[in-house]
C-alpha positions as CSV (number, residue, x, y, z in Angstrom):
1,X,4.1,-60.2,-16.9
2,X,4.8,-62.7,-19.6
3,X,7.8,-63.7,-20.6
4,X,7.3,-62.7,-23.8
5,X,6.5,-59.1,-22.7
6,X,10.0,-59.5,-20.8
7,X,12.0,-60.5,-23.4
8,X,11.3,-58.3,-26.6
9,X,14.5,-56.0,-26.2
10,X,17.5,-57.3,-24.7
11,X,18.6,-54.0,-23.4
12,X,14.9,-53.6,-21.5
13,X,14.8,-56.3,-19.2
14,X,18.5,-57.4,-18.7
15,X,20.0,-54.3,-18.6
16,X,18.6,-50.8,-19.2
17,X,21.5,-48.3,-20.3
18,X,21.8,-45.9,-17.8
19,X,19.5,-42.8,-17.7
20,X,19.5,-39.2,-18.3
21,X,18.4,-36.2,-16.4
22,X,16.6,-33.6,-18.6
23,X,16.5,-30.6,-17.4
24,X,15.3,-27.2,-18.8
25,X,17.9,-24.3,-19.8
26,X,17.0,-21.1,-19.8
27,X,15.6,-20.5,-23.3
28,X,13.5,-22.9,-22.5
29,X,14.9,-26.0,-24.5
30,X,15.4,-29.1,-22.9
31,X,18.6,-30.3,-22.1
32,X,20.2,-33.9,-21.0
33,X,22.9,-33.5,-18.2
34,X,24.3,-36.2,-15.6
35,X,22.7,-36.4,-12.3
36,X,25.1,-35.6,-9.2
37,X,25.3,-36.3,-5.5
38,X,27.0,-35.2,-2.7
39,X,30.6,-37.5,-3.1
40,X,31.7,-39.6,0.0
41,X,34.0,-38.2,2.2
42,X,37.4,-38.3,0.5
43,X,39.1,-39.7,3.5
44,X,36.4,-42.3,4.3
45,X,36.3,-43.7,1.2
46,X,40.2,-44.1,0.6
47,X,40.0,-46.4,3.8
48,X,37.9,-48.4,2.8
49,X,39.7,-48.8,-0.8
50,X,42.7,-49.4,1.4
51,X,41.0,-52.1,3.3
52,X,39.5,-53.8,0.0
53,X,42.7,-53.7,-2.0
54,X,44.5,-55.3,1.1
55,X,43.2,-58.7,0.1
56,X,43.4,-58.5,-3.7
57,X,45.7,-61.8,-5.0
58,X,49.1,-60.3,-5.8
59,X,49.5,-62.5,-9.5
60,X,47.3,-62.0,-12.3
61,X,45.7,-65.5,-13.6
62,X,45.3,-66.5,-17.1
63,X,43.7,-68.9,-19.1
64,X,45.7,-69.8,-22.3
65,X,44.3,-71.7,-25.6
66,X,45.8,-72.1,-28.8
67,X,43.8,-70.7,-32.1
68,X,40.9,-73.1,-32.5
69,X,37.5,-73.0,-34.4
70,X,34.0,-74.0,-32.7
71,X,30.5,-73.7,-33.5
72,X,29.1,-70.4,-31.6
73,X,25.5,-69.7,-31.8
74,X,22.3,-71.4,-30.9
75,X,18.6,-72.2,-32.4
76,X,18.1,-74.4,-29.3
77,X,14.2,-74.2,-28.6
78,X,15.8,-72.1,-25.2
79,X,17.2,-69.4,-27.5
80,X,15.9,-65.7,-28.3
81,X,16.4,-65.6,-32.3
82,X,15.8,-61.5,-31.7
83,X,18.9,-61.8,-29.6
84,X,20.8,-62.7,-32.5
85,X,21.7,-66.1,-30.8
86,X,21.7,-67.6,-34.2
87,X,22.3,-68.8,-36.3
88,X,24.4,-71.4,-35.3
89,X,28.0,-70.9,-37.4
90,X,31.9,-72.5,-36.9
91,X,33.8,-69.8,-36.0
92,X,38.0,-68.8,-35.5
93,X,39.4,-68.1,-32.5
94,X,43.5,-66.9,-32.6
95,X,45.6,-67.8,-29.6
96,X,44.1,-65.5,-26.5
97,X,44.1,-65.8,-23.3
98,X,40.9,-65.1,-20.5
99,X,41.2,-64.8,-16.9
100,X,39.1,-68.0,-14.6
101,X,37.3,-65.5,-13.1
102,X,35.4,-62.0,-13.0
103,X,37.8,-59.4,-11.7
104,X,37.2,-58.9,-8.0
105,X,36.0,-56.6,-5.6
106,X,39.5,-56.3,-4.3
107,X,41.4,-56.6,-7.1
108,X,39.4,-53.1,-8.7
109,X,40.2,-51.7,-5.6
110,X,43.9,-52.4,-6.1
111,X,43.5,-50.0,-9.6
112,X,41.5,-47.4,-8.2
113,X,44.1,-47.0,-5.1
114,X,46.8,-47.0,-7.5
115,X,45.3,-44.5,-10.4
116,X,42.6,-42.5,-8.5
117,X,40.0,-43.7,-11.1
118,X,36.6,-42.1,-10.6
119,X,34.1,-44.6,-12.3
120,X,31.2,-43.8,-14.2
121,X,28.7,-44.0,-11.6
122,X,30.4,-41.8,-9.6
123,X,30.9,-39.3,-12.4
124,X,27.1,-39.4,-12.8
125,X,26.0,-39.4,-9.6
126,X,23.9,-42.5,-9.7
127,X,23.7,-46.1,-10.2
128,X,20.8,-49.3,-11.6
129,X,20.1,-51.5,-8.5
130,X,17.8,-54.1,-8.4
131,X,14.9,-53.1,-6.5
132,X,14.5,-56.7,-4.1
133,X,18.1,-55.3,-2.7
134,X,16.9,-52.0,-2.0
135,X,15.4,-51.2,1.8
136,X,11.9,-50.0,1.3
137,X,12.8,-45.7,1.8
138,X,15.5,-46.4,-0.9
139,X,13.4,-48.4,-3.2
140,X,10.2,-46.0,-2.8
141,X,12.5,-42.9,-3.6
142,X,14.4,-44.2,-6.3
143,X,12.7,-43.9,-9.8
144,X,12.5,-46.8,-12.2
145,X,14.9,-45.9,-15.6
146,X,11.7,-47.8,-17.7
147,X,8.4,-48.6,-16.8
148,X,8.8,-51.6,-18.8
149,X,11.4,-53.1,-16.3
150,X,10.1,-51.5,-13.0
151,X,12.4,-54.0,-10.5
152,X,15.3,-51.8,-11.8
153,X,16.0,-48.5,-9.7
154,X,18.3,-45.4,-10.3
155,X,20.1,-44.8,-7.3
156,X,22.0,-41.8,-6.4
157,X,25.4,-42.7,-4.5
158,X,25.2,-46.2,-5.7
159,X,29.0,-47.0,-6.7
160,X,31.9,-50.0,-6.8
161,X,32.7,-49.9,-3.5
162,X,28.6,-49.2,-2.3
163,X,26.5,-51.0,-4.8
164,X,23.3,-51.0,-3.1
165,X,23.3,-47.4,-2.3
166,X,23.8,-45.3,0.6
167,X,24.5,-47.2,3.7
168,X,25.6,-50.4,1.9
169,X,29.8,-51.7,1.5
170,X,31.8,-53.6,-0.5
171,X,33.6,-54.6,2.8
172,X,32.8,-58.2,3.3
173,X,32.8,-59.0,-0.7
174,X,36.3,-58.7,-1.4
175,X,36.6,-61.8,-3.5
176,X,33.0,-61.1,-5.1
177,X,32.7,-59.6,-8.5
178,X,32.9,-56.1,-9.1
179,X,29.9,-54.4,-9.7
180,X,28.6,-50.9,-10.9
181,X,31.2,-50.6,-13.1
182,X,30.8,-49.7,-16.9
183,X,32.5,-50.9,-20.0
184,X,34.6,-47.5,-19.8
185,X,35.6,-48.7,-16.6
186,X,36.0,-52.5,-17.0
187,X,38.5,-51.1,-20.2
188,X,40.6,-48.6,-18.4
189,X,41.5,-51.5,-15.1
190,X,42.0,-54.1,-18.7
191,X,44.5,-51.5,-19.4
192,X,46.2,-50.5,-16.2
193,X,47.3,-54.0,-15.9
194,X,48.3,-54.5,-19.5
195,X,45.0,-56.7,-20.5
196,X,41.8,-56.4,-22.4
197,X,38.2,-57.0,-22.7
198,X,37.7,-60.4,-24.5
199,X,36.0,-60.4,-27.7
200,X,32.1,-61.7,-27.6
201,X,33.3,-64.9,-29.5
202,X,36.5,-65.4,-27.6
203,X,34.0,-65.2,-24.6
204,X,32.2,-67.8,-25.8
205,X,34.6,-70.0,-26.6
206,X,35.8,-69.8,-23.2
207,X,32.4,-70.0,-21.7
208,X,31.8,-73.3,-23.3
209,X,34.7,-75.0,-21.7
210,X,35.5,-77.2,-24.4
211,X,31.6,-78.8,-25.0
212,X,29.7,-78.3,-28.4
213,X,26.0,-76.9,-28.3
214,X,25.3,-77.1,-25.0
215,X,23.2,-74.6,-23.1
216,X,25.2,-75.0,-19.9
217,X,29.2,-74.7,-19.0
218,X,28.8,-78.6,-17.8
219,X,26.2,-79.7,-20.2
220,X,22.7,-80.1,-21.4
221,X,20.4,-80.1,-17.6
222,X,20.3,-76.9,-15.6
223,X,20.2,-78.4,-12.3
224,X,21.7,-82.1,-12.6
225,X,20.9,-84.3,-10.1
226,X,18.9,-81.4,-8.4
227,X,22.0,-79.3,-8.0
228,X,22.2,-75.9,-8.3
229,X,25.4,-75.1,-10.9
230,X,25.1,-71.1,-11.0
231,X,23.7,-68.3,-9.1
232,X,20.7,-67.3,-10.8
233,X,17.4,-65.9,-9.0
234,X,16.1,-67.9,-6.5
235,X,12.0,-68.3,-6.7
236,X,9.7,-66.5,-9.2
237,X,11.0,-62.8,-10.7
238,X,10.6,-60.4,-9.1
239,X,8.5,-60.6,-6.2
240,X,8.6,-64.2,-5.1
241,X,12.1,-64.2,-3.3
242,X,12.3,-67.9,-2.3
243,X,16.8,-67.6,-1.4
244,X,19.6,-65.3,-0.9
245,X,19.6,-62.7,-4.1
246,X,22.6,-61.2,-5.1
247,X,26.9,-62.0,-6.2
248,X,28.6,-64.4,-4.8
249,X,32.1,-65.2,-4.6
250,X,34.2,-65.6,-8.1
251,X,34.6,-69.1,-7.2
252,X,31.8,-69.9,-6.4
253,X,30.2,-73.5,-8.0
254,X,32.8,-76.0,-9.8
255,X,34.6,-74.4,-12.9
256,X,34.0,-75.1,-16.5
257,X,36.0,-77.8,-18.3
258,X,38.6,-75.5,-19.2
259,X,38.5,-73.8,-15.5
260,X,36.3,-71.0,-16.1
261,X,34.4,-69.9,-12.8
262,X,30.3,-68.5,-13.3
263,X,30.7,-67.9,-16.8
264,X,26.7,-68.2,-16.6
265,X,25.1,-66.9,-13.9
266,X,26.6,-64.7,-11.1
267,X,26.8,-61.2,-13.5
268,X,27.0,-60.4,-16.8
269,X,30.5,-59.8,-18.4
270,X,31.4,-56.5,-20.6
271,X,32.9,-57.9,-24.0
272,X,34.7,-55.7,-26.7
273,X,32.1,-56.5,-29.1
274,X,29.3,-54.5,-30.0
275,X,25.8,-55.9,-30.2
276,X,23.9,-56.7,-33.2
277,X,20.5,-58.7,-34.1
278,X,20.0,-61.5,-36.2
279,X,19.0,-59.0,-38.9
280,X,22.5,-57.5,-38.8
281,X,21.2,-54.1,-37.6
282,X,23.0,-52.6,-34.2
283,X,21.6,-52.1,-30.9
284,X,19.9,-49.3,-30.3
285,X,22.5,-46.3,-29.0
286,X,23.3,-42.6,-30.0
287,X,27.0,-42.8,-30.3
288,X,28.6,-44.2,-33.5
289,X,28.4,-48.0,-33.9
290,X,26.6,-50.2,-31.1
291,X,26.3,-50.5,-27.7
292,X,28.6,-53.4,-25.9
293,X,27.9,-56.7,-26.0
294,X,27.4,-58.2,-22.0
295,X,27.4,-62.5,-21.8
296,X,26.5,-64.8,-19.3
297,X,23.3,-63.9,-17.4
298,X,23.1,-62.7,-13.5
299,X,21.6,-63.4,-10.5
300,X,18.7,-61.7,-11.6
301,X,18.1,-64.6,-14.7
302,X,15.3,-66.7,-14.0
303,X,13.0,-69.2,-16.4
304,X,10.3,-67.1,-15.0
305,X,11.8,-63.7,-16.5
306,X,14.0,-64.6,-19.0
307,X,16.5,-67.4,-19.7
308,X,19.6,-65.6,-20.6
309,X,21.6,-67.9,-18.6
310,X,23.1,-69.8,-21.1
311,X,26.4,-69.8,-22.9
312,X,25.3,-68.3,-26.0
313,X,22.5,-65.7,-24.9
314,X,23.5,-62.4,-24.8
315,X,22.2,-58.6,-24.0
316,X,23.8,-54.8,-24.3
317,X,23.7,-51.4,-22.8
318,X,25.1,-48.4,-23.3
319,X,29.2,-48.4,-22.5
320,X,28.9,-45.8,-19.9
321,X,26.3,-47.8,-17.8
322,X,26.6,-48.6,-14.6
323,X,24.5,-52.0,-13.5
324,X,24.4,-53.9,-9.9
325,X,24.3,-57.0,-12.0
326,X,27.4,-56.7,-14.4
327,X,31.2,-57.1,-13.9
328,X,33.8,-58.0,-16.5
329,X,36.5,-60.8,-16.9
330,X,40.0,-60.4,-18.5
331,X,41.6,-61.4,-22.0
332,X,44.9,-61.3,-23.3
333,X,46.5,-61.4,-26.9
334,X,50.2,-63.1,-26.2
335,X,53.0,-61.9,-28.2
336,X,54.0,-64.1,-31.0
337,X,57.6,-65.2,-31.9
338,X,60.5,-63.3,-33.6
């Protein structure tokens, strides 16, 4: 496929919302109800929560900045105008304050130990995993949500703590992003510890660590000096595997200039903000207003696919999806004096 073909709707490629099952009642009309799957054992799973939440960081990390105004947007020849990247416009930000990193593996483990939270993808029953992480038997029985973006599979048991599915763990990516978890979910942790999802422009602003109208968090060239600077897909989308696919650790790669870890790259973030184009219309979605706004790219970005790996592309989905590819970082609104 072209790239073109790929990139005509963000939420096709990047990130599919999360499908319904239709079934048929019994007068015949069809009707749109959650798939379901037999849960893990109760007692087996709260180990390994246990053993996940174990190594979670015991002090919450925040990024402060004052209020500030910078020029969000691109119409950089790498932009996707239908993405509503542009144009380019000087924008406010009021004092907030972001996390350096995607919250954890471990430290979502720490919340669901604590509040029992069952997260979307459980409550559903199934998951989106890319396919080139899937064992052949998984992959082959697994539909594909679109036929437009076939690499994406609908997994039954896929979940937080077993993104790829039946037989795969968490254990062993504790300090990795968490993953299959949906803006419902990413709000209710932001609220168990007193936090927030950041706005899509406070994200930005962030994201940029401090430059002006540069594609990357460290400047102008992808790869300087031949170095790789994010975790994006390694060899030609989807087939042509040429590395190790998948997260990495939050800290992976050197931080942004105002110590932001993999704010391109890595996953894509949930924002607050809900999507719309360049024409002002919303994302496509059947509940009031639009669907969430997501930032940053993944590991499944490549120039060969797509090239939302930049600090001012974007994409959506539906707030109850559930993606092997997304996580969420932290914001904060600090109380002001008197």
């Amino acid at each position: 496929m072209t790239e073109a073909q790929h990139r005509s709707e963000p939420a096709s490629c990047c990130s599919p919302p999360r499908p319904k099952t239709t079934s048929t009642s019994s007068n015949g009309a069809a009707s749109t109800t959650p798939t379901t799957s037999a849960a893990p054992d109760s007692a087996d799973k709260a180990a390994l929560v246990a053993q996940l939440a174990a190594t979670a960081a015991s002090q919450l990390s925040m990024i402060g900045f004052s209020a500030d105004e910078f020029r969000m947007g691109s119409v950089d020849p790498q932009a996707y105008p239908q993405d509503g990247e542009g144009p380019v416009r000087s924008v406010r930000v009021e004092a907030f304050a972001i996390s350096p990193t995607t919250v954890t593996v471990a430290q979502f483990a720490q919340f669901v130990q604590a509040t029992g939270h069952l997260t979307d993808a459980e409550q559903h029953g199934d998951a989106l995993v890319f396919q080139g992480l899937l064992a052949p038997e998984l992959r082959d029985a697994a539909p594909a949500p679109e036929a437009s973006a076939p690499w994406w599979r609908q997994l039954r048991g896929a979940a937080w703590f077993a993104p790829e599915g039946p037989g795969s763990t968490a254990a062993g990516r504790e300090d990795h992003p968490v993953t299959q978890v949906s803006q419902r979910d990413a709000q209710a942790y932001a609220s168990w510890v007193g936090a927030r999802l950041p706005s899509e422009t406070e994200w930005e602003y962030a994201a940029r660590g401090g430059l002006d109208q540069q594609p990357y968090p460290w400047g102008s060239e992808r790869d300087p000096q031949g170095q790789r600077r994010m975790n994006i897909f390694p060899g030609e989308f989807p087939e042509g595997v040429a590395g190790e696919v998948g997260t990495r650790a939050a800290e992976s790669f050197a931080p942004n200039g105002y110590g932001l870890y993999n704010t391109t790259g890595n996953v894509w973030e949930w924002t607050a903000s809900g999507f719309t184009r360049a024409d002002g219309g919303a994302s496509g979605s059947s509940r009031s207003g639009a669907d969430p706004v997501m930032r940053g790219g993944s590991y499944m970005c490549h120039s060969s696919y797509c090239r939302r790996y930049r600090t001012s592309a974007r994409t959506s989905a539906s707030a109850d999806t559930s993606l092997g590819h997304t996580g969420f970082r932290l914001a904060f609104t600090p109380a002001r004096p008197g």
